[in-house]
C-alpha positions in Angstrom: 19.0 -15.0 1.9 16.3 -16.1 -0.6 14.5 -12.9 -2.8 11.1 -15.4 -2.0 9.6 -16.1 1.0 10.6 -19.9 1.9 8.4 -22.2 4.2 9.9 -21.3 7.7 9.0 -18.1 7.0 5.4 -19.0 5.7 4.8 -20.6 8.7 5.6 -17.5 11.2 4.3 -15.0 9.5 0.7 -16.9 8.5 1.0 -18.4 11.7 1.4 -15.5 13.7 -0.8 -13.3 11.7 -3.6 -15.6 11.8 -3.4 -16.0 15.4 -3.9 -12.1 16.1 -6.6 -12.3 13.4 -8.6 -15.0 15.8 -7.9 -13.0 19.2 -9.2 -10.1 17.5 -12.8 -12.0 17.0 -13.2 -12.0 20.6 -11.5 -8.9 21.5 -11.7 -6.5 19.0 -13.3 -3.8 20.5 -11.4 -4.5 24.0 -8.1 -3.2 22.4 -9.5 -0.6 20.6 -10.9 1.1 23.7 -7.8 0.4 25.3 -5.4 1.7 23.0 -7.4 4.6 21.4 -5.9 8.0 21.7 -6.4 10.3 18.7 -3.6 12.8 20.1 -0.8 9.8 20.0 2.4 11.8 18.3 3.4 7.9 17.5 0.0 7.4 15.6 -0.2 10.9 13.9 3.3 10.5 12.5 2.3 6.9 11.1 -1.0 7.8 9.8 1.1 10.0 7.6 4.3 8.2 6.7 3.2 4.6 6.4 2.1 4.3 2.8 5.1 6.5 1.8 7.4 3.9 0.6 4.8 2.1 -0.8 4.1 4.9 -3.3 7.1 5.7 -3.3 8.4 1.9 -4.9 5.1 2.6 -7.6 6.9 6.1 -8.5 9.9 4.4 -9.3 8.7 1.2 -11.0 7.2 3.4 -13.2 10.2 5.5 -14.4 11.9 1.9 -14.5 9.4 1.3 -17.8 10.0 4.3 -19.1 13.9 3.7 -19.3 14.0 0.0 -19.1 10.9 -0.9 -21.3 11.1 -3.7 -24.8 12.7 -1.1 -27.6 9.9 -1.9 -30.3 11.2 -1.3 -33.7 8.5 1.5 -34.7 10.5 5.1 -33.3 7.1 6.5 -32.5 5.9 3.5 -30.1 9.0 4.0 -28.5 8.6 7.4 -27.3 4.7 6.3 -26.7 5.8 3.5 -23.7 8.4 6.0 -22.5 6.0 8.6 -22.4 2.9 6.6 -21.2 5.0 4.9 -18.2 6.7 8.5 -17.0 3.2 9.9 -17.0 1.9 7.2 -14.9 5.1 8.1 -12.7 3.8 11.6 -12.7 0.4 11.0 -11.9 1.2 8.5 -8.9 3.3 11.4 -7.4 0.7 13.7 -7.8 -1.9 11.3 -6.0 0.3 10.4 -3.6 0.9 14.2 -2.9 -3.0 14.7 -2.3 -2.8 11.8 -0.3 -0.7 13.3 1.8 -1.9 16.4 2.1 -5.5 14.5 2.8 -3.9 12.7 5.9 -1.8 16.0 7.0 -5.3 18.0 7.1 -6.5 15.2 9.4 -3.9 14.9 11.5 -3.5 18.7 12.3 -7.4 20.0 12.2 -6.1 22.4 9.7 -7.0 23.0 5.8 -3.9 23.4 4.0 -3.9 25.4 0.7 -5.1 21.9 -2.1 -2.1 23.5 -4.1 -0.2 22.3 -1.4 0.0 18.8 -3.2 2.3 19.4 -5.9 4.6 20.6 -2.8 4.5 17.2 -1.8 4.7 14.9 -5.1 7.5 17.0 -6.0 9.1 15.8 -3.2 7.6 11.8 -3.9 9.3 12.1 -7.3 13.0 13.1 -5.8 12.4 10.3 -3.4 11.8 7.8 -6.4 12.6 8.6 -9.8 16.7 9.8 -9.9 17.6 6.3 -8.6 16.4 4.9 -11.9 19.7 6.5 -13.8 21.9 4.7 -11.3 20.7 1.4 -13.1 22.9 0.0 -15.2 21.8 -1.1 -18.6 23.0 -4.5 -18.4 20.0 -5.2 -16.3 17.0 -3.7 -17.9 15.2 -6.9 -18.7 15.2 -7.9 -15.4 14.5 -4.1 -14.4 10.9 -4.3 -16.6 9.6 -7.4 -15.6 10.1 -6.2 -11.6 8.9 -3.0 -12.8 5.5 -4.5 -14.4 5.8 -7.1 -11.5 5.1 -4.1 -8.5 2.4 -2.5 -10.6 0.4 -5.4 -11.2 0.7 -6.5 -7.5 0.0 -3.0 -6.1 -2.8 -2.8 -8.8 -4.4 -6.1 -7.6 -3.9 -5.6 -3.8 -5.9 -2.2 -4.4 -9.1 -3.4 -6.3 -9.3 -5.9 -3.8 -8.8 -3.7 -1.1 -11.2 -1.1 -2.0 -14.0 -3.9 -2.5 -13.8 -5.5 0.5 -13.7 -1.8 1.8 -16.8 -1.3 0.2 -18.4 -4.5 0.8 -17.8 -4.4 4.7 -18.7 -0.7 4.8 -17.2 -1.3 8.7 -17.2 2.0 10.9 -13.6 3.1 11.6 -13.9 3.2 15.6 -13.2 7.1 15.8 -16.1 8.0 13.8 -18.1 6.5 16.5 -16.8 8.3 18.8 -17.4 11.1 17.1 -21.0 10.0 15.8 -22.0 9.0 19.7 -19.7 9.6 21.8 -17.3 7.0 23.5 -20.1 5.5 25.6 -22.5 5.0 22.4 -19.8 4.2 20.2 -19.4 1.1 21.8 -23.1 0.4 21.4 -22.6 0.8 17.5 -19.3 -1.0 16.8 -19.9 -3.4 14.6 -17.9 -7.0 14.6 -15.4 -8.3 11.5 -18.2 -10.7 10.9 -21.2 -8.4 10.2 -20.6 -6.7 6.8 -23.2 -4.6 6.1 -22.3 -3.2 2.3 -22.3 0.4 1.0 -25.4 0.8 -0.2 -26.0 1.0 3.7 -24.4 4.2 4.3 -27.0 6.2 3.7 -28.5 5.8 6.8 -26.3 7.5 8.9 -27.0 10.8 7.4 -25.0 13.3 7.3 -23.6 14.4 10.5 -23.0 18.6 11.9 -19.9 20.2 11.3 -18.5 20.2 14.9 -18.5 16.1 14.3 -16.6 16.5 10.8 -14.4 18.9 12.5 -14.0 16.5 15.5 -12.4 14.0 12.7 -10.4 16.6 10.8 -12.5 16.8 7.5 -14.2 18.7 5.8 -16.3 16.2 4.0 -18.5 13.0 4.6 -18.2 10.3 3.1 -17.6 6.4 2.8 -14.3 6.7 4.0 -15.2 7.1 7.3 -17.0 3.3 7.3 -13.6 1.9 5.2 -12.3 0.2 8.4 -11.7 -3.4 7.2 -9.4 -4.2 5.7 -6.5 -2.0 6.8 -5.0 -0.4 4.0 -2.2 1.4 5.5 -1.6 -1.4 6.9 -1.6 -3.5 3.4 0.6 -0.8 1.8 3.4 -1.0 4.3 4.1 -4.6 4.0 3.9 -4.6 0.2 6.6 -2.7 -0.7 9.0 -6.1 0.6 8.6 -6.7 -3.3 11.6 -4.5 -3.6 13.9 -7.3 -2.3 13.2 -8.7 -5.7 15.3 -6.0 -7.2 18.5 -7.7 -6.3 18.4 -9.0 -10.0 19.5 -6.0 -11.2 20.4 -4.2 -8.3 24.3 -6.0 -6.8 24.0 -4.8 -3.6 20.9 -6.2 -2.6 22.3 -9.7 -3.1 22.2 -11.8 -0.5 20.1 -8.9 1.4 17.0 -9.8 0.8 15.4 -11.3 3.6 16.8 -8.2 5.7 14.6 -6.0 3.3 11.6 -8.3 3.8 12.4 -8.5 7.6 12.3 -4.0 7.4 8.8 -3.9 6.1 7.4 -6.7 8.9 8.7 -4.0 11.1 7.2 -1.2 9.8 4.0 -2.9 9.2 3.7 -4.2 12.5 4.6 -0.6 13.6 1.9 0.5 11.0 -0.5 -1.9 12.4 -0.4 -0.7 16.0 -0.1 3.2 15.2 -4.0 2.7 13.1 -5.5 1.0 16.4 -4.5 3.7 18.5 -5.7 6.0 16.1 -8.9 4.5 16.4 -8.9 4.1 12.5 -9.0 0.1 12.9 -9.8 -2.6 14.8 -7.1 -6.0 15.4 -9.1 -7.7 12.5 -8.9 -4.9 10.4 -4.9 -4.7 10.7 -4.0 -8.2 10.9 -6.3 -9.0 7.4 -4.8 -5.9 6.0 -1.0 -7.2 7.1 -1.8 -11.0 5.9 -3.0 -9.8 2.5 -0.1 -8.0 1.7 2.1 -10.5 2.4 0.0 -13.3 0.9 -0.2 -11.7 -2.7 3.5 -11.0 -2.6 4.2 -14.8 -1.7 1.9 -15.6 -4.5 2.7 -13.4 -6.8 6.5 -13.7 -6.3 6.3 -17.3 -6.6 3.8 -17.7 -9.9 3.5 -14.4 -11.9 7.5 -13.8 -11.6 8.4 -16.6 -13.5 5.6 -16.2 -15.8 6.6 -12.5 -17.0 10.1 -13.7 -16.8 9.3 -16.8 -19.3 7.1 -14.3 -21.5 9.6 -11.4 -21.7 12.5 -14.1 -22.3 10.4 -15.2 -24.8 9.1 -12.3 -27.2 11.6 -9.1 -26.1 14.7 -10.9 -25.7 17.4 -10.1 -28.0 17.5 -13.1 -30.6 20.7 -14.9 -30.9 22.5 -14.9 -34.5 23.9 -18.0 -35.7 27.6 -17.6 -36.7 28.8 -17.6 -40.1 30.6 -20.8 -41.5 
């Protein structure tokens, strides 16, 4: 098994993905109405465990910098990077544990204390950051360059995410339904192809309680219109970049394809679970999916080498000549 994706594999994946992209222009709003059921025990339970691995992979990337990171030769710049990388650790936990919480309130129509969410990146961090001392230090180079790897392709995915989120402003079928009903929601759906932009939003108003309560919040916002493109969906296929940690991880070898091959799975699984939730639309889930897997392929096959070439090149240990 190859730790990239090779071209049979492009060719499915893209193939298939882009097919389900093209039936959803014609019959978006079709499936949606068709598989829509907010009270979906399948759907609840994904709306709240797909992104976990996902954050979970950032949590420990990040505690693989602070162990793994260049020793610079300056004591106090040390103890900066370790610092610096175990309190971005820290602080993804503690998002993700909000994020939780966020999507736990939803799900169950009930305001949990907000304290709640250290409850819950406690729990991110035992998930993540212990496997880092189970590393062996023989492969710490290769341990930091996948480590800066996942965080520049998670950070990437998600400023690209949130602007097409923004730019699309598409209403996330529920909130229609909510909004006007399931007769008028269909009157106000709007297609993949109509992005109307967030300065739009406005014009919705703000809508009476029973409707937030009908959606489990407890505040409007924009995240109600943030339909395309999926991001659960994009943060479940993703975390495939941890096949890449066969380099320094032995028992991954020759297991990679299998890993890759898990997180299809679950984001297929993913995909389905957000159109029944009425949170997305096909489009929405199959761009989401294809996205994640496209900056993976690309990143995996041109910024790998390149922060292999450039840590090779400036942090590896420099070979003495012998004495004569």
């Amino acid at each position: 098994m190859k730790p990239r994706i090779n071209l049979v594999e492009r060719l499915v994946v893209y193939g298939l993905v882009g097919t389900l992209f093209l039936v959803g222009l014609f019959l978006d709003l079709p499936i949606t109405e068709g598989l829509y059921d907010p009270s979906n025990v399948f759907g609840q339970t994904f709306e709240m465990a797909a992104e976990i691995p996902a954050f979970a992979l950032v949590i420990f990337t990040c505690f693989l910098g602070a162990r793994f990171h260049p020793t610079p030769k300056a004591k106090w710049l040390d103890i900066a990077l370790t610092v610096i990388f175990a309190l971005a650790g820290l602080g993804v936990a503690c998002y993700a544990g909000n994020h939780f919480l966020h999507l736990l309130d939803r799900v169950t129509h009930h305001e949990f204390p907000p304290a709640f969410f250290l409850l819950y990146a406690l729990v991110y961090l035992s998930l993540s950051a212990p496997w880092v001392l189970f590393i062996k230090k023989e492969g710490k180079a290769d341990a930091f360059v996948f480590a800066i790897f996942v965080l520049l392709l998670f950070a990437t995915t998600l400023v690209i995410m949130q602007g097409l989120k923004m730019l699309w402003l598409r209403p996330r079928y529920r909130t229609l339904v909510a909004l006007y009903g399931v007769d008028g929601a269909a009157a106000n759906w709007l297609p993949v192809y109509a992005p109307q932009g967030f300065w739009n939003f406005d014009r919705y108003g703000v809508p009476p309680a029973s409707v937030l309560e009908s959606l489990g919040i407890s505040e409007w916002g924009k995240e109600e219109f943030y339909s395309f493109p999926s991001g659960h969906t994009l943060h479940a296929v993703v975390p495939m970049a941890f096949c890449l940690a066969s380099s320094f991880l032995p028992r991954l070898k020759g297991k990679e394809g299998y890993v890759r091959l898990g997180f299809y799975v679950w984001g297929i699984l993913t995909a389905i679970s957000r159109i029944v939730r009425g949170a997305h639309n096909l489009t929405d889930v199959a761009f989401g999916f294809l996205l994640g897997v496209l900056a993976f392929d690309l990143y995996s096959t041109f910024l790998l080498p390149a922060l292999q070439r450039f840590h090779a090149k400036h942090f590896a240990p420099k070979e003495t000549a012998p004495e004569a």
